[in-house]
C-alpha positions, 0 to 999 in steps of 0.5 A: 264444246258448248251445249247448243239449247239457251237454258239462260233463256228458258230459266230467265226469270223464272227460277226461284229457290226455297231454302232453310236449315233441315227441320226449318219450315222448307216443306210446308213453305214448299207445298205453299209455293208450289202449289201457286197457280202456274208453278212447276214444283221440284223437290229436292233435286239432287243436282241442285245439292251436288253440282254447286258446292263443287263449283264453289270448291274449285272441283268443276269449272263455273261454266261447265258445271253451271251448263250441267246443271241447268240442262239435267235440271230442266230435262231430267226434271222440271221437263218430266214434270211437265209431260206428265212424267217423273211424278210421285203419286204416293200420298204418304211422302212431301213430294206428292203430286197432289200437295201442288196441284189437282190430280184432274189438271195432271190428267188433262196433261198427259192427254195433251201434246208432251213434245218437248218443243209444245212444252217449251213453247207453251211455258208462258209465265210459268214458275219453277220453284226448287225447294232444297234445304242446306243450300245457303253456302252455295248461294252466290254460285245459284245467282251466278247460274240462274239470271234473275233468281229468287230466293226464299229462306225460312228460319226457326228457332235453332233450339226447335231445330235441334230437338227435331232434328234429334227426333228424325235423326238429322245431322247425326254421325250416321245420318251425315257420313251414310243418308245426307246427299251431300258434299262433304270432308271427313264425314263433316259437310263441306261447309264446316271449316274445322272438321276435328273441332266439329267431330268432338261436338256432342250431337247437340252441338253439331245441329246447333254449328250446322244452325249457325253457319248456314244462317251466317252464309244467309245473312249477307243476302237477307236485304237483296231485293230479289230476296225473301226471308221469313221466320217459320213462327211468324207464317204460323202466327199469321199465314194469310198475311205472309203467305199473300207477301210471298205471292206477290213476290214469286208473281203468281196467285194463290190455288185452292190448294194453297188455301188449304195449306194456308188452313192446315197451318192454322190448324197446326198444333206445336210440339212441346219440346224441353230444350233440355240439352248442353251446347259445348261452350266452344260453340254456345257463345256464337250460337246465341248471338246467332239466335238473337240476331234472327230475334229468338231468345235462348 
């Protein structure tokens, strides 16, 4: 049995994948993409989250699971999208519509033809980008499954990292075993190799191995041409400049609306945070080793 529509062939070259560490940058990085002309944004698809780790630990075959998720992918979301359905309206949340592109055009949308063959027909150099965080383990099946996929990683420092995650209650006991969508062992993601070790971890700690190992999953990636990697203090520092570098890169150009979220990051004002917490001594060793390798000091 086979799925008769060619995904391959509606996904080559359009794809492109926005990923980080929780906390890291991958929303304002997200509203900046997705709001690139001819760009069909996607927020944290759940599918995305869920169906490769389950290829990349022997659960479902590559080619089934790779089938599943591009047809649920391109029908249940990017194709709702672009009919004008399935969009979040509420201006409170990241996954606003208006974050990425102007309410006017989506109206113009819903008056237009939304047959799912004009939609498809009418692609053109359409974009699709996918933002989901935590995804790095899995990479190597994302470009098995996408041809020509382009991924855009952002890192911050792991110490911010912490302290925010600390703050939103991120890659807490409770936040891991009840709120994370995700694969995982034993309450632990399923990335961790030593579940009792990461259950004796202070939360502190815990971030600070999450931090680490999904940035060694990116590591092996960072010089691959259809890859881009990019530190969250250096967009601060400097937005325009490397927010022009990501354009060129995805291929499509910037919006009035990626012009105010350029200017929004100018106007950001930091957080000041202690990093007043303990790492274990287990861990603290390779973590700082991981944070000079991405050019923070500890």
């Amino acid at each position: 049995m086979e799925i008769n529509i060619d995904y391959d062939e509606i996904y080559d070259n359009r794809v492109a994948i926005i990923t980080g560490v929780s906390r890291s940058g991958t929303t304002i990085l997200g509203k900046l993409i997705g709001s690139l002309k001819d760009v069909v944004y996607c927020y944290e698809p759940s599918p995305m989250i869920l169906i490769p780790p389950l290829i990349k630990n022997g659960i479902i075959n590559m080619n089934i699971g790779g089938d599943l998720l591009k047809s649920i992918l391109f029908e249940d979301y990017l194709l709702q999208t672009m009919s004008g359905r399935n969009i979040n309206y509420n201006t409170n949340e990241s996954s606003y519509i208006g974050h990425y592109i102007n309410i006017n055009k989506i109206k113009k949308t819903m008056i237009k033809s939304n047959k799912r063959d004009d939609i498809i027909r009418d692609l053109g150099d359409k974009k699709f980008i996918i933002k989901i965080p935590n995804i790095q383990p899995s990479l190597d099946i994302i470009k098995s499954i996408f041809n020509n996929v382009k991924i855009i990683n952002i890192t911050r420092n792991g110490n911010d990292v912490i302290e925010s995650s600390k703050i939103k209650n991120f890659f807490t006991d409770v936040y891991i075993s009840n709120k994370m969508i995700d694969i995982s062992k034993n309450n632990v993601p399923w990335y961790i190799n030593d579940s009792n070790l990461f259950n004796k971890f202070n939360t502190e700690t815990k971030i600070a191995h999450i931090w680490r190992v999904l940035n060694e999953y990116w590591l092996p990636h960072i010089s691959n041409d259809n890859m881009y990697h990019i530190r969250l203090e250096d967009l601060k520092c400097n937005p325009h400049t490397y927010v022009d570098y990501i354009s060129e890169f995805i291929g499509n150009e910037l919006t009035d609306i990626t012009n105010k979220h350029i200017e929004s990051i100018i106007n950001w004002k930091d957080k000041s945070y202690s990093h007043n917490f303990i790492i274990d001594d287990i861990e603290k060793p390779k973590y700082v080793s991981m944070m000079k390798t991405f050019g923070y000091e500890v």
